[in-house]
C-alpha positions as CSV (number, residue, x, y, z in Angstrom):
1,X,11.2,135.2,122.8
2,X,7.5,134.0,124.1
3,X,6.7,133.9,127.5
4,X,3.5,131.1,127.8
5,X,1.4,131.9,131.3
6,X,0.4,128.2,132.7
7,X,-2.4,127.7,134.8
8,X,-3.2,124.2,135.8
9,X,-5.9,123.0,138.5
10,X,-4.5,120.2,140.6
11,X,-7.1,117.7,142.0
12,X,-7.3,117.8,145.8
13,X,-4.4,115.7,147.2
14,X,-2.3,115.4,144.1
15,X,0.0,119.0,145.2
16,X,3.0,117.5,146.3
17,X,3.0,115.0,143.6
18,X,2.0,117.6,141.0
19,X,5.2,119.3,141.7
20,X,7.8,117.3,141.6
21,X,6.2,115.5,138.2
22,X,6.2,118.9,137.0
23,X,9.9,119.9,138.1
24,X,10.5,116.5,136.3
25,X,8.6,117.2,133.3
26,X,10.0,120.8,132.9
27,X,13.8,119.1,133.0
28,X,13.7,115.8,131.3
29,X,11.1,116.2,128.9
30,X,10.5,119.8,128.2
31,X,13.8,120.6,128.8
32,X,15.5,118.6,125.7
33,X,12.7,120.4,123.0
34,X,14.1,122.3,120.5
35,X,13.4,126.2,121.3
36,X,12.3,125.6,124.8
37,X,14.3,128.4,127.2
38,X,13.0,127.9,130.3
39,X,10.4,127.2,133.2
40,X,9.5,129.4,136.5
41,X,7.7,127.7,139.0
42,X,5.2,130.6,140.6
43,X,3.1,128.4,143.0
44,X,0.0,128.2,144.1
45,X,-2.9,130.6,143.8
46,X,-4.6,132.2,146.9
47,X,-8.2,132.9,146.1
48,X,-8.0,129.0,144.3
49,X,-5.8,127.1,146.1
50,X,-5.2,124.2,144.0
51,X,-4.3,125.8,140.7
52,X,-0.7,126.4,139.8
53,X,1.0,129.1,138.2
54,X,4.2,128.7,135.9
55,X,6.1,130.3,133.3
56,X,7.8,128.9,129.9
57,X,10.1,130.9,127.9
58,X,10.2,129.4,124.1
59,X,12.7,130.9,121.3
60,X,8.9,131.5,119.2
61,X,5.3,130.3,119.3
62,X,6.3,127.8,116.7
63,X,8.7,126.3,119.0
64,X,5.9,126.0,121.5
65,X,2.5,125.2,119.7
66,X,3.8,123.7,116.3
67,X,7.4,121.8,117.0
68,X,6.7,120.3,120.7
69,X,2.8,119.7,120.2
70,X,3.6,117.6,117.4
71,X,6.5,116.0,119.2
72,X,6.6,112.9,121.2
73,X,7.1,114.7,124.1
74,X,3.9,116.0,124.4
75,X,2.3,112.6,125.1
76,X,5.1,112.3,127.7
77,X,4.4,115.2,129.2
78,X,1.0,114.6,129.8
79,X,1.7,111.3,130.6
80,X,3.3,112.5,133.4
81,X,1.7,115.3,134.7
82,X,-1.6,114.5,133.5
83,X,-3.3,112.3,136.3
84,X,-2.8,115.2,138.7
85,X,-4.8,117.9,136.6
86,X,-8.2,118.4,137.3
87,X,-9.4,119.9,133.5
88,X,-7.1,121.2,130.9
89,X,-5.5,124.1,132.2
90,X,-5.3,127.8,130.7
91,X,-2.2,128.7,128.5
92,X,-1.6,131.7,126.9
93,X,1.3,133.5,125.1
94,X,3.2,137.1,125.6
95,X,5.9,138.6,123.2
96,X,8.8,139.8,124.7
């Protein structure tokens, strides 16, 4: 299993909506990928108040960085969730 660390910056404003398009995007299209395991919600970070923390638990990296980036859910996922993102975001990977 691979744990993947999110950190996203949230424009000022866009908290509450950030969340719940992220809850959605974690269930509906996430959620359906093949290898995809899970998502943990962590919150908000103290010393930078407007970027978010989460967890995703994929079966492997592949799973993560081969079969969803080159999915259509990718698209949709950004789709969704990103007008709220202010930059990128930081992902990284851990073995389990």
């Amino acid at each position: 299993m691979v744990t993947e660390l999110g950190l996203i910056d949230v424009l000022p404003g866009h908290k509450e909506d950030f969340e719940r398009d992220m809850a959605y995007a974690a269930e509906h299209i996430i959620g359906p990928s093949e290898g995809f395991l899970g998502y943990t919600p962590y919150g908000w970070g103290i010393e930078n108040p407007n970027r978010f923390m989460f967890l995703a638990r994929w079966e492997t990296i592949e799973h993560h960085k081969v079969i969803f980036w080159n999915s259509p859910a990718l698209q949709q996922f950004v789709d969704v969730v990103g007008p709220h993102m202010d930059g990128a975001g930081s992902f990284e990977h851990y073995s389990q």
